[in-house]
C-alpha positions as CSV (number, residue, x, y, z in Angstrom):
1,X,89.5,71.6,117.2
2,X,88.7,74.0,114.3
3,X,90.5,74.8,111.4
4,X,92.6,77.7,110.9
5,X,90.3,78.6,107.7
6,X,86.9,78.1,109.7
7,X,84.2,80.3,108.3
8,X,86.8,81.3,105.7
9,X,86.1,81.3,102.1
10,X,88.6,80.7,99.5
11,X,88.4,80.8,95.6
12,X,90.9,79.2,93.7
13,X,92.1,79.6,90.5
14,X,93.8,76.4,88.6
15,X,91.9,74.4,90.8
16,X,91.5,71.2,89.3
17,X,94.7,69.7,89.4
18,X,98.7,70.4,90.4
19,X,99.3,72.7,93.2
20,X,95.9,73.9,93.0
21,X,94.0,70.7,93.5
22,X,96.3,70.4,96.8
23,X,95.6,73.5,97.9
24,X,91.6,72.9,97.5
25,X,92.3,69.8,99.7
26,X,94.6,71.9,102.3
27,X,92.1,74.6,102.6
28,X,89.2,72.0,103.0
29,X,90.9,70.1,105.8
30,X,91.8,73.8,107.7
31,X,87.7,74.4,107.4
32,X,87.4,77.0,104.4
33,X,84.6,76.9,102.3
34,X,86.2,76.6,98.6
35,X,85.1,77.9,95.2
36,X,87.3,75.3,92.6
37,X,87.9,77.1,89.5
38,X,89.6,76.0,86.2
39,X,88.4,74.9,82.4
40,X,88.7,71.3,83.0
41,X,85.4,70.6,84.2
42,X,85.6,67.1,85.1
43,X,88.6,67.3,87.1
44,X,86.9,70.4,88.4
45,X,83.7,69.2,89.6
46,X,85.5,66.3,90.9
47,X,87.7,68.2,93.2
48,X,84.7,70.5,94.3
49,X,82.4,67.1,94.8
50,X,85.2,66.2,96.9
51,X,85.5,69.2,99.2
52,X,82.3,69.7,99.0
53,X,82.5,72.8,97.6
54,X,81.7,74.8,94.4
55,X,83.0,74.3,91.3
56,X,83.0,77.2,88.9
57,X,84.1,77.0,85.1
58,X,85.9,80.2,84.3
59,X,88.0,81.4,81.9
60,X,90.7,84.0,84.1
61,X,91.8,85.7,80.9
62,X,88.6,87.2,80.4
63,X,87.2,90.0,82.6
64,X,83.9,88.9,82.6
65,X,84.1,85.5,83.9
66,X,86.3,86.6,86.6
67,X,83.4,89.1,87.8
68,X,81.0,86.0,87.6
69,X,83.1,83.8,89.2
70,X,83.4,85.8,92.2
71,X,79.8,87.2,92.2
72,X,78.7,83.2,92.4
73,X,81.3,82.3,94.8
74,X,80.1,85.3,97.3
75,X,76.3,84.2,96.2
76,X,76.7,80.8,97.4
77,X,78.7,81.6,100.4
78,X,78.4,84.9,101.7
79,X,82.0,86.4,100.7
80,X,85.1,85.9,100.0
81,X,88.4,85.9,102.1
82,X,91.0,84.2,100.4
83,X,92.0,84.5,96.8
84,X,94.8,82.0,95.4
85,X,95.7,83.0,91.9
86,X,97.2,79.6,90.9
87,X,95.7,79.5,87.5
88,X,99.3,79.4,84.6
89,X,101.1,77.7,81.9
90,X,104.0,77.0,80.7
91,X,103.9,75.6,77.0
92,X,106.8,74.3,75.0
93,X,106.7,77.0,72.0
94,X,107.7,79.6,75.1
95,X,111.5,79.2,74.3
96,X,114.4,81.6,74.0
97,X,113.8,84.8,73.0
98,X,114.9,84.1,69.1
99,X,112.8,81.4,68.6
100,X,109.6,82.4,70.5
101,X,106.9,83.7,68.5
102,X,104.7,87.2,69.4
103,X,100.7,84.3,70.1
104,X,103.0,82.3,71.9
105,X,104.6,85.2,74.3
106,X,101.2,86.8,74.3
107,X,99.4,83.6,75.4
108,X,101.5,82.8,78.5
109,X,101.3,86.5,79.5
110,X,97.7,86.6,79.8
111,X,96.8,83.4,81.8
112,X,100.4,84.1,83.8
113,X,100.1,87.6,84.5
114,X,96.6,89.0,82.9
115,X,94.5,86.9,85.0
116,X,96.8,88.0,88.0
117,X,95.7,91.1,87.2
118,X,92.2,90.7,86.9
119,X,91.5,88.2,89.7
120,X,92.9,91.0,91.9
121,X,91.2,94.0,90.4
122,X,87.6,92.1,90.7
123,X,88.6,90.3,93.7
124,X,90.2,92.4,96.0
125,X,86.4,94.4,96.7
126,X,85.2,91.2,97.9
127,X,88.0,91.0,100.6
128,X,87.5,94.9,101.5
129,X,83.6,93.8,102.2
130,X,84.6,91.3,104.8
131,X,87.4,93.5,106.5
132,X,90.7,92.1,105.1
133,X,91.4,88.7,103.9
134,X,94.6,86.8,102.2
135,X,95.3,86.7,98.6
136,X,98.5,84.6,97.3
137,X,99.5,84.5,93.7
138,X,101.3,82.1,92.7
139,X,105.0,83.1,91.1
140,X,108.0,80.8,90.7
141,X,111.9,81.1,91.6
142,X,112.5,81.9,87.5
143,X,111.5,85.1,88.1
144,X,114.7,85.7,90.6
145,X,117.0,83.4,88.9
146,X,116.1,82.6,85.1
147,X,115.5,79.6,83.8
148,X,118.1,77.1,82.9
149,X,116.3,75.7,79.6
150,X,114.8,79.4,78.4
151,X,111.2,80.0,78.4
152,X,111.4,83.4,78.2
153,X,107.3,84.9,78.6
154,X,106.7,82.0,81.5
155,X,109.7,83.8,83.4
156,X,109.0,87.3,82.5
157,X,105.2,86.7,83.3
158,X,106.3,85.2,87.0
159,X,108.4,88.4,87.2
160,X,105.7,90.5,86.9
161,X,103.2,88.7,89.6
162,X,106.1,89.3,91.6
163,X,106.5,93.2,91.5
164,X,102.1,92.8,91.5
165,X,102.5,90.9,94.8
166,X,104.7,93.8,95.9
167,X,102.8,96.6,94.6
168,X,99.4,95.1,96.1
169,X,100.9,94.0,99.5
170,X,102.2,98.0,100.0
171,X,98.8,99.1,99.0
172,X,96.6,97.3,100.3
173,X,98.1,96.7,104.0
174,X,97.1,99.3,105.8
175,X,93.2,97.8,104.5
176,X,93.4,94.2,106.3
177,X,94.8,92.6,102.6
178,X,97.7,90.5,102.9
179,X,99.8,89.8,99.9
180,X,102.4,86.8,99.3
């Protein structure tokens, strides 16, 4: 029986390990074709090798590689359906508020929420070629509640790819997108 992803394809940001290593091996086993991407190359190529997928080193932060890592995932298999926006961080010098300095703030921001951004903004034509498609961005329950030990840009960020989600989902529904 096929997969529920058959002649799907899927790109997926923070790819290499975590929940995004999982998810390459969940969207493999449903069928999808998958486009691993992440800094870590080993890790990365290992979990494309394993899929046999594509592995694609990219930096999310950074407008161009986003554009390149979509233009070779659609080059290598035809378009894109699926985007997962997994890629994030969550380093110990975010802390409270007093104690959290502006590079630190600023750094979580833009792999967190930046890359958010710009996976959608690049990504989302892809997904309008093919008809519709799926994106999911990964947030985290912080953003509702707080957190208990402060890390006060990780929970802000995740706040933000929450009213995105929103904001996306509303927009882009009546066009075959889904949002979550």
């Amino acid at each position: 029986m096929p997969g529920r992803l058959e002649g799907k394809v899927a790109v997926v940001t923070g790819g290499a390990g975590g929940i995004g290593r999982e998810t390459v091996r969940r969207f493999a086993e449903e069928d999808a074709r998958v486009c691993v991407v992440d800094l870590a190359d080993e890790p990365g190529n290992e979990a494309a090798d394993e899929i046999e997928g594509l592995y694609v080193h990219a930096d999310v932060t950074d407008p161009d590689d986003v554009q390149r890592m979509y233009r070779e995932t659609a080059e290598r298999f035809g378009g894109i359906d699926v985007l997962f926006n997994n890629a994030g961080i969550s380093p110990p010098d975010d802390d409270s508020i007093l104690d959290t300095e502006l590079e630190a703030w600023q750094r979580v921001q833009d792999v967190n929420l930046k890359s958010v951004y710009l996976c959608c903004k690049y990504g989302i034509p892809y997904l309008l070629e093919r008809g519709g498609g799926s994106i999911i961005n990964t947030a985290s329950f912080v953003a509702v509640v707080g957190a208990a030990t402060s890390q006060i840009s990780y929970t802000a960020s995740k706040g933000g790819v929450l009213a995105l989600s929103r904001e996306l989902g509303v927009e882009f529904a009546r066009r075959g997108i889904r949002v979550n």
